[in-house]
Structure formats: structure tokens, C-alpha cells
C-alpha positions in Angstrom: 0.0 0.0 0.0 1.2 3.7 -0.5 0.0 6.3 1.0 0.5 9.8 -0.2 0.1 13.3 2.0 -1.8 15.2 -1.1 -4.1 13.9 -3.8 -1.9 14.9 -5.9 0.9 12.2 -4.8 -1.8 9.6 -4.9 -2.3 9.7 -8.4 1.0 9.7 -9.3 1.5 6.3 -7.8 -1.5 4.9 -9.2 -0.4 5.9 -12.3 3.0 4.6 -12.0 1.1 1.0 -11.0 0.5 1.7 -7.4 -2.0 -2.2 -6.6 -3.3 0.4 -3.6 -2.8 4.7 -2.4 -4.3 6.3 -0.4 -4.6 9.8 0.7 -2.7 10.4 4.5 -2.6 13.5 5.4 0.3 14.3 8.2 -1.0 16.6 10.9 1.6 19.5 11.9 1.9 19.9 15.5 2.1 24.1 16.2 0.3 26.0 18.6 -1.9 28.9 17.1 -1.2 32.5 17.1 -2.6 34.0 20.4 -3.0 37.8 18.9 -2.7 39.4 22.2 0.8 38.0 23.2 2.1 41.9 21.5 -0.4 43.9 23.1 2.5 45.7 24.7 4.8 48.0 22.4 8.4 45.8 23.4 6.4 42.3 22.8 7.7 40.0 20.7 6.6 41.0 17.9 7.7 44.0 18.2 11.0 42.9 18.9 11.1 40.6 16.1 10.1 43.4 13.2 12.7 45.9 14.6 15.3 43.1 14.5 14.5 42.7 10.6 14.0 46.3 10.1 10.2 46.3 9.4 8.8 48.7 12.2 6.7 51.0 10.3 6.6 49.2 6.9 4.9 45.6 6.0 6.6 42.7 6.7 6.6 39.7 4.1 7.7 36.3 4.9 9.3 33.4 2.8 10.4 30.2 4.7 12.7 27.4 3.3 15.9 25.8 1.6 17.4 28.3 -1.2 16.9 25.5 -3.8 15.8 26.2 -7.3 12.2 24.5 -7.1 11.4 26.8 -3.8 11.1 29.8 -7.0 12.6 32.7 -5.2 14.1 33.5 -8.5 10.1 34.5 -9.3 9.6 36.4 -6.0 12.8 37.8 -6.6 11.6 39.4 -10.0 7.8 40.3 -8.4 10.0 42.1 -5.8 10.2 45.0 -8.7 6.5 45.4 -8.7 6.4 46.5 -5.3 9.3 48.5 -4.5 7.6 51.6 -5.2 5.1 51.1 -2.6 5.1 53.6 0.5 6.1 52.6 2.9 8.3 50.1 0.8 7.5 46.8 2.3 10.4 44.3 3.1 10.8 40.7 1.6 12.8 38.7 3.9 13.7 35.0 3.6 14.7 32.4 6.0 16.5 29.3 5.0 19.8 28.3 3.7 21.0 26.6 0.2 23.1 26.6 -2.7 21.8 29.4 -4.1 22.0 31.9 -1.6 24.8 33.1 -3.1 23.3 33.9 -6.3 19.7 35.1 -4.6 22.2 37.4 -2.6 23.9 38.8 -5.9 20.8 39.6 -7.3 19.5 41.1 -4.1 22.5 43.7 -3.8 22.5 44.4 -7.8 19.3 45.1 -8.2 18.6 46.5 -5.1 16.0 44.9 -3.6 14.1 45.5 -0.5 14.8 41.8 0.8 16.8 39.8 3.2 18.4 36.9 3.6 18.0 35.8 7.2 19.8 32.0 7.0 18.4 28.9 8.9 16.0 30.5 12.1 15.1 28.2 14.8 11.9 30.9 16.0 9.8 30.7 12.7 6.6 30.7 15.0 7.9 34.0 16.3 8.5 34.9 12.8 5.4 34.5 11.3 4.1 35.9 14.6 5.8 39.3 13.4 4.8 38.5 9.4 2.4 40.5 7.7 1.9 38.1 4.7 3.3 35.2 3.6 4.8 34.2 0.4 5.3 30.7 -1.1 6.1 30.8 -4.5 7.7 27.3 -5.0 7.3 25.4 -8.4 5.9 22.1 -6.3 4.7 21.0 -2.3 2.8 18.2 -1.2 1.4 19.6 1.7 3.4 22.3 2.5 4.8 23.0 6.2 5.0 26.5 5.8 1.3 26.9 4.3 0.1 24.8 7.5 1.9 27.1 9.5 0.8 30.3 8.1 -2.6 29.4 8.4 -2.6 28.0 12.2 -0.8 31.3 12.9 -3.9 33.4 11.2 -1.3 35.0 8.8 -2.7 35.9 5.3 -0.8 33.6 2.6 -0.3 34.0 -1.4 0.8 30.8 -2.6 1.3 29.0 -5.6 -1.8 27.1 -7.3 0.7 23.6 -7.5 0.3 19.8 -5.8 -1.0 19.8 -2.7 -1.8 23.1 -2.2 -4.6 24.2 -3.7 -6.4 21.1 -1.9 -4.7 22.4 1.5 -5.5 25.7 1.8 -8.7 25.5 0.0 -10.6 29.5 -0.5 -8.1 30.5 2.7 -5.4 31.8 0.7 -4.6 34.0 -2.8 -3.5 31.3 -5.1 -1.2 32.2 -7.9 0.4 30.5 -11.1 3.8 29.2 -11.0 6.3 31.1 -12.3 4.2 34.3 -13.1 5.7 37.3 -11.4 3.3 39.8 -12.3 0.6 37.4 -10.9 2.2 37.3 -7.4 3.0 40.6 -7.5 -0.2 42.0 -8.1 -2.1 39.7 -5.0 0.6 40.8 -2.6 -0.1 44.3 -3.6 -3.8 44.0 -3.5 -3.5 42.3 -0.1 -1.2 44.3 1.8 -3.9 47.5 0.5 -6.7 45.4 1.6 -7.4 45.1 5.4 -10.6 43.5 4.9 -9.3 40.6 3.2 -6.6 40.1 5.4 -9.0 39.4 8.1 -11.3 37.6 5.9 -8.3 34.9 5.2 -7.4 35.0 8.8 -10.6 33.6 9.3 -10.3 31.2 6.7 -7.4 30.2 7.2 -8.7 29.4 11.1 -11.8 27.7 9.9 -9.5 25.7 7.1 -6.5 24.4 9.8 -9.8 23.3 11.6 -10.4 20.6 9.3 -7.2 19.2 8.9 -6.4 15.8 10.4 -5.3 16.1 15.0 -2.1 14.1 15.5 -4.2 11.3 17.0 -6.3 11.0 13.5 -3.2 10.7 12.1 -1.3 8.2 14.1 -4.9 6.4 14.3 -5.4 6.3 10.3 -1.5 4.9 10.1 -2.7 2.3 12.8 -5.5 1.0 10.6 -4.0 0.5 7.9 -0.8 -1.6 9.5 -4.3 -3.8 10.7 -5.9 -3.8 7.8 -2.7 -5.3 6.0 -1.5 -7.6 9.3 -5.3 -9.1 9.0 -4.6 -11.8 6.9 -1.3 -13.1 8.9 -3.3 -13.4 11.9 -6.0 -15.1 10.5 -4.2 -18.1 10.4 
């Protein structure tokens, strides 16, 4: 038996002769964003943006490995698009890779408003402090960092590939791979738009919701190791 984390994964192995997949989603252990733990001006929040820089301008968050398929060569370029905002919001990225180097390059040649923050251990802190954020990666099963954003009531644009669309059902702005101007224009419309910021922190609340408790999980893995044990012990 296989068993994929998005319906996307399940297919495949059916169509590469899978006898038996099925869909197992992995719940993500995280607590939820309490939005009163930075009620006070130095809370960590607070801390966090002046760390980055991002006191009095919008904050956008990317989290993961600096590999190709992660497309930060695409939010890179829709980086353009929105550096003429006031005041200039500030891209910044955590994760290491092999291409930090050249995402680094690019950064300081074009003059981007971006960071490169490296590995971070406090991405719940992070995300705490994010005003939106950004995956724009070619492929995810069921992304960690979409789970994330959503448990943490933090407004994502994402790209419309694998998993994800399934995931974060109408809770987040879904965008097409590889189109710049397309995640542009939704970070721009979002970061304008209070309304639907709340309205996708709702939905993004009422969409974690559904997703699987650790003890489904572990529960639906149990079944199926009975299910296939059944016949060995019927003898």
C-alpha cells in the first residue's frame, strides 16, 4: 500500500502501478497565534520586526531551503513590482541553500528590498511578526509552511501547484507558478486590503480546523498496518 500526504501524490502512484494509495494526510503539530501575546509595544513581535527592520513598513515572509524548485528566482523578480510602494515593504527569507549566493547577488545588484535571514530556529515568532506570507515554490505536497501560516492566522499567497490548492482550500490567494506579475499584483492588493486580510485569517482558522489532530493521524497509520497484518493473523 502507498499512501500519499496530497491527492496529488496519490495519483501519481497509481499511475506509476500503485496495486493500492491512499490519501494520508500528516498533521503539523504548532500552537496557534494567540493575537494578544504583543499587546504591549516591546512584545515580541515588536522585537522581532525591529530586529528585521520592518517597524513601520509591511513585513513579508518566505520560509525554506534556497533550492531552485522553492522559486525565489520568481519572487525575486515580483520584488520590482512592489518596491515603489510607501512605505516600501520588506521581503525577507529564511532558509539556507546553494543558491543563496546567487539570490544574494541579485538582491545587492538590483537593489531589492529583501533579506536573507539563513536557517532560524523561531519561525513561529517569525510568522508571529509576518504580515503576509509568500510561497512561491514550483511544487509542495502539503506544504509546512502553508500549515503554518494558516494555524498562525497570517494571510498567505501561494502558488496554485500539488497539494496546495487542496490544503489551503478559498483560505489563501493562489497564484500560477512562475508568473511574477501574478504574485505581484495579489501581494499588492493584499497588503492594500485590510478586509481581506481578516477575511483569510478567518479562513485560514476555519481551514487548519479541518485538517487531520495528531491522534487522527497516528490512528489512520494504525488501521492501515491492521488492515494489512489481517490476513497473517488469521491463520
Amino acid at each position: 500500500m502507498v499512501l500519499g500526504t496530497s491527492s496529488d501524490l496519490v495519483d501519481r502512484a497509481r499511475g506509476r502501478g500503485a496495486r493500492d494509495a491512499r490519501l494520508a494526510p500528516v498533521a503539523l503539530p504548532t500552537a496557534r497565534r494567540d493575537d494578544d501575546a504583543d499587546a504591549e509595544p516591546d512584545g515580541p513581535r515588536h522585537k522581532i520586526r525591529a530586529e528585521l527592520g520592518a517597524v513601520d513598513r509591511p513585513l513579508l515572509l518566505a520560509v525554506g531551503t534556497l533550492d531552485a524548485h522553492r522559486g525565489y528566482d520568481v519572487l525575486l523578480d515580483a520584488a520590482h513590482s512592489w518596491s515603489g510602494l510607501v512605505p516600501l515593504p520588506l521581503l525577507v527569507v529564511a532558509g539556507e541553500g546553494p543558491l543563496r549566493a546567487a539570490l544574494q547577488a541579485r538582491i545587492d545588484a538590483e537593489g531589492l528590498p529583501a533579506r536573507l535571514i539563513g536557517r532560524r530556529e523561531d519561525v513561529p515568532e517569525l510568522l508571529a511578526a509576518a504580515d503576509l506570507v509568500v510561497l512561491p515554490s514550483q511544487w509542495e505536497s502539503r506544504a509546512l509552511l502553508a500549515q503554518e501560516a494558516l494555524h498562525a492566522r497570517v494571510p498567505l499567497v501561494a502558488t496554485a501547484v500539488g497539494g496546495i490548492p487542496e490544503l489551503v482550500g478559498d483560505a489563501a490567494e493562489l497564484v500560477p507558478y512562475g508568473d511574477p506579475g501574478a504574485l505581484a499584483d495579489a501581494v499588492v492588493r493584499l497588503l492594500a486590503d485590510d478586509g481581506r486580510r481578516r477575511e483569510l485569517k478567518d479562513k485560514g482558522t476555519a481551514q487548519a480546523a479541518t485538517w487531520p489532530t495528531e491522534d487522527e493521524t497516528v490512528t489512520q497509520v494504525l488501521s492501515v498496518y491492521d488492515e494489512l497484518t489481517q490476513p497473517l493473523t488469521s491463520y
